[in-house]
C-alpha positions as CSV (number, residue, x, y, z in Angstrom):
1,X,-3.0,-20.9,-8.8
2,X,-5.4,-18.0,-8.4
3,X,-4.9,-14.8,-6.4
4,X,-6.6,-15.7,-2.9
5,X,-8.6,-12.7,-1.3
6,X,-9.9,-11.8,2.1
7,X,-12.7,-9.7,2.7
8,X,-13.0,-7.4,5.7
9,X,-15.9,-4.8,6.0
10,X,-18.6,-4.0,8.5
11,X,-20.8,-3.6,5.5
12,X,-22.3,-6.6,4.2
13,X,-23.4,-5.1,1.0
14,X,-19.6,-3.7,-0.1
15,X,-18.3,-7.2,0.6
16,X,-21.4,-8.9,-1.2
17,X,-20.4,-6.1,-4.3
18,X,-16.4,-6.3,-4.1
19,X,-16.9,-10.8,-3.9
20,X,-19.0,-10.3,-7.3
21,X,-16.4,-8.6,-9.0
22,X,-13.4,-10.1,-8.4
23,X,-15.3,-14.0,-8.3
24,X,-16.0,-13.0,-12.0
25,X,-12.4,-13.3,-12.5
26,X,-11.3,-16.6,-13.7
27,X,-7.9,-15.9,-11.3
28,X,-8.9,-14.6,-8.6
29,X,-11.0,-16.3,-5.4
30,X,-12.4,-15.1,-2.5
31,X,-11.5,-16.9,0.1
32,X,-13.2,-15.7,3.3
33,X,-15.2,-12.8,4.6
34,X,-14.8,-10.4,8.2
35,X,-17.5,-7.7,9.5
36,X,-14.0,-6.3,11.8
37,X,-10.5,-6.3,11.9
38,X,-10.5,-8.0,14.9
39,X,-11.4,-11.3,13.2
40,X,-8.2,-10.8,10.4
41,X,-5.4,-12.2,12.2
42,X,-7.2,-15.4,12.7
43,X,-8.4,-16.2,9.6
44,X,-5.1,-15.2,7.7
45,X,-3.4,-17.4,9.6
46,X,-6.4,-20.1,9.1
47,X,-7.0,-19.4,5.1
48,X,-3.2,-17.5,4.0
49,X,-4.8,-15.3,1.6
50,X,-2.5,-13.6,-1.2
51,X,-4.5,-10.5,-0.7
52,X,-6.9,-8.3,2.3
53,X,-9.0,-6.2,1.2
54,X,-9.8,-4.2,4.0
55,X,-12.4,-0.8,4.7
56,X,-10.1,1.4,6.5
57,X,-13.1,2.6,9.5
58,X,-14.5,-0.5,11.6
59,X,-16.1,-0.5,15.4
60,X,-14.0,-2.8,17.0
61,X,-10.6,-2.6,15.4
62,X,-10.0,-0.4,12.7
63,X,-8.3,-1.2,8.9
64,X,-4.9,1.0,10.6
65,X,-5.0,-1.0,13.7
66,X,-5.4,-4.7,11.8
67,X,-2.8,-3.6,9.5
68,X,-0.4,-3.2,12.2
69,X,-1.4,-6.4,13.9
70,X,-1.0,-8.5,10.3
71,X,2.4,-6.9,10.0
72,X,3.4,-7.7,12.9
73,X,2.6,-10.8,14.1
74,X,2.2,-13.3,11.2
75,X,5.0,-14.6,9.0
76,X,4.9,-13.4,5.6
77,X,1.8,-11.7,5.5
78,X,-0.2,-10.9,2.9
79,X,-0.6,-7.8,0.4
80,X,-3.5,-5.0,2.2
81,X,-5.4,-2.8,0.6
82,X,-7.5,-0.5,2.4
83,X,-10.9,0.4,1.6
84,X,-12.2,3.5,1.7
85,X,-15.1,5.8,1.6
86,X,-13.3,9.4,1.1
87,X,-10.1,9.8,-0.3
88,X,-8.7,12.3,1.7
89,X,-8.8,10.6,4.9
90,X,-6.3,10.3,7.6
91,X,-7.2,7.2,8.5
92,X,-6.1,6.0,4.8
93,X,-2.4,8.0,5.4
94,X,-1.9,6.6,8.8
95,X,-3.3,2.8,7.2
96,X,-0.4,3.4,4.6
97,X,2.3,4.9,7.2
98,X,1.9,1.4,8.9
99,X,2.5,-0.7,6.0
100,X,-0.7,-1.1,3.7
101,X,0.0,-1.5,0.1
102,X,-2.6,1.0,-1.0
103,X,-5.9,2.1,-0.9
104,X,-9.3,1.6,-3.1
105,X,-12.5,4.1,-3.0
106,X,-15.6,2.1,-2.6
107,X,-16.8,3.7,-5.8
108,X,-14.1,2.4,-7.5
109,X,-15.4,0.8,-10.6
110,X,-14.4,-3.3,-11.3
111,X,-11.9,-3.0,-13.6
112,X,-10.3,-1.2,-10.9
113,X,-10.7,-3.1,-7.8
114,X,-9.9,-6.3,-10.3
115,X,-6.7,-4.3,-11.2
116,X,-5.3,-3.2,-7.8
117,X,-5.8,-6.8,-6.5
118,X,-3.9,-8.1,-9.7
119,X,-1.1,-5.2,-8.9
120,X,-0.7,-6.4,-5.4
121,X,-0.6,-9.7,-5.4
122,X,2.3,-9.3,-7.6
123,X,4.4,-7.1,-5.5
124,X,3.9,-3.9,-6.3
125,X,2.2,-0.8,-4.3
126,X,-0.7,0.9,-5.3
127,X,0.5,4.2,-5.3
128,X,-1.8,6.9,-6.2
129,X,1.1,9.9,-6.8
130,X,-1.4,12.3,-6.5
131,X,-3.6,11.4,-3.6
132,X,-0.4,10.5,-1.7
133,X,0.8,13.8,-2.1
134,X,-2.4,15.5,-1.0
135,X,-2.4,13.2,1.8
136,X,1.3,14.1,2.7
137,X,0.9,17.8,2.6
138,X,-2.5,17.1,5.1
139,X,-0.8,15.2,7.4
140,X,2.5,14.7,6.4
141,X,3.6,17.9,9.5
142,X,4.9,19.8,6.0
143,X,8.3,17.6,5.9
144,X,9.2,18.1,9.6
145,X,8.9,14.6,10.9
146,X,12.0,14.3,12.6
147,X,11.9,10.3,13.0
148,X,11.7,10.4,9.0
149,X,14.5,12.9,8.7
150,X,16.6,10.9,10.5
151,X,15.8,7.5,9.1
152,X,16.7,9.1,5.9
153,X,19.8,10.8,6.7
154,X,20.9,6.9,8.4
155,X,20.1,5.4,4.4
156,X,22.8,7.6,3.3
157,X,21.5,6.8,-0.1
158,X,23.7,7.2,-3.2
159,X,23.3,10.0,-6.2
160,X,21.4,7.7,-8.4
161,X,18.9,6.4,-5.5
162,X,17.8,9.5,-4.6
163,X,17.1,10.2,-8.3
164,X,15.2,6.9,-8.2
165,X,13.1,7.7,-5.1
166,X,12.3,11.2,-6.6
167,X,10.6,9.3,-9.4
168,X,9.3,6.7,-7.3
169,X,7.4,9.4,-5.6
170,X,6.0,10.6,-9.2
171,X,4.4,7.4,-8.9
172,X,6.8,6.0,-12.1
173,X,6.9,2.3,-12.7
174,X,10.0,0.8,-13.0
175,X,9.9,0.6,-16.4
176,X,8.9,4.3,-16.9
177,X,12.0,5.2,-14.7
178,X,14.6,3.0,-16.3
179,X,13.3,4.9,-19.7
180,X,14.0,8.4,-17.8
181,X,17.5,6.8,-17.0
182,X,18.4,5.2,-19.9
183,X,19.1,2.1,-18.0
184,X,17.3,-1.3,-17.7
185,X,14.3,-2.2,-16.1
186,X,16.4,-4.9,-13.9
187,X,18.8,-2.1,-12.8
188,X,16.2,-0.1,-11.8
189,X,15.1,-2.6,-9.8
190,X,18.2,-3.1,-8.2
191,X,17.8,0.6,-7.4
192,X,14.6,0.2,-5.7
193,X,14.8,-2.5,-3.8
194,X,17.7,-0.6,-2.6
195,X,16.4,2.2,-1.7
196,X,13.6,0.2,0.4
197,X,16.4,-1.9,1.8
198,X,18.3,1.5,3.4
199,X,14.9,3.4,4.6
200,X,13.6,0.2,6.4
201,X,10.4,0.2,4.2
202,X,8.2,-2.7,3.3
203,X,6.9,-1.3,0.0
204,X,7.2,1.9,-2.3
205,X,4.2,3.3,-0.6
206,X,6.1,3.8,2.5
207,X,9.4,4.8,0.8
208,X,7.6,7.5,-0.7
209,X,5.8,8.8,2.4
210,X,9.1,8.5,4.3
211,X,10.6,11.3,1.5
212,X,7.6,13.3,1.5
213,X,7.5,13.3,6.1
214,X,11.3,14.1,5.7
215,X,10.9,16.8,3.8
216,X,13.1,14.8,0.6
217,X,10.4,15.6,-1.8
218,X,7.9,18.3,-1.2
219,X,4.6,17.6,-1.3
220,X,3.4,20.5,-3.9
């Protein structure tokens, strides 16, 4: 079965460019297309795509906003990946805070949009470690988010998770990890999902900002 995508952007030319890039992949299909967010709920529900592909700034509702929504109100909802012109945006750490998988620049070239919808639709985040961080120390308030202290003093996490959320927030795979370990990839894991489990977070993405808010891991 192919990776289903939808496409959500104001701009009719970025969804004409991102549909001819991933349509040239023999797995993946593009399934339906939205000028705003306030059109997503709908069609997922209508078309259950694997994957939304979504720019970040819209005039109705925006890509944080139809985030939330998606999250919230339809049963398992797909993988989002926020769309963006300028990397350092708030609008892409606040699109993250509430749950999106990862973001993509615009002038991202195919074999990178190609691979971030392949990386999501298979579980994983797409975690920048360096654009995360810069994003954290912008508008992170410097590790003094008290709601993220306290949801990570509640995780009471052992020794060897906080190890594995330190790397997690390296942006290490799980394979990369269990190698720094010397342990396997399965246990790692075990570790992560873990880790996500106790801090209440839907992906690595938000386990990672919850370290940086808490002041866990620093963002320099």
């Amino acid at each position: 079965m192919p990776i289903t995508v939808l496409l959500v952007d104001d701009e009719p030319l970025v969804r004409a460019g991102l549909r001819a890039v991933l349509e040239a992949q023999p797995d993946i299909e593009v399934v339906g297309e939205a000028a705003d967010g306030a059109a997503v709920i709908p069609l997922v529900r209508r078309l259950r795509p694997d994957v939304v592909a979504m720019d970040v700034r819209m005039p109705l509702m925006d890509g944080i906003e139809a985030t939330r929504a998606v999250l919230r109100t339809v049963e398992d909802p797909p993988k989002i990946i926020v769309v963006t012109t300028f990397e350092q945006d708030e609008y892409v750490y606040e699109a993250l805070r509430v749950g999106a998988d990862g973001f993509l620049l615009k002038r991202a070239r195919p074999a990178e949009i190609v691979h971030a919808v392949r990386l999501v639709a298979e579980g994983d985040s797409l975690l920048f470690p360096v654009s995360v961080r810069q994003l954290a120390a912008e508008y992170g308030e410097g590790g003094g988010n008290r709601a993220a202290r306290a949801v990570l003093d509640r995780a009471r996490l052992t020794e060897r998770e906080a190890e594995v959320l330190r790397l997690m927030a390296r942006g290490l795979s799980n394979a990369e990890i269990a190698g720094l370990l010397v342990v396997g990839v399965e246990t790692v894991k075990s570790h992560v999902s873990g880790v996500l489990a106790k801090l209440g977070a839907r992906d690595r993405t938000q386990a990672v900002i919850t370290a940086y808010e808490s002041g866990f891991v620093a963002p320099g």
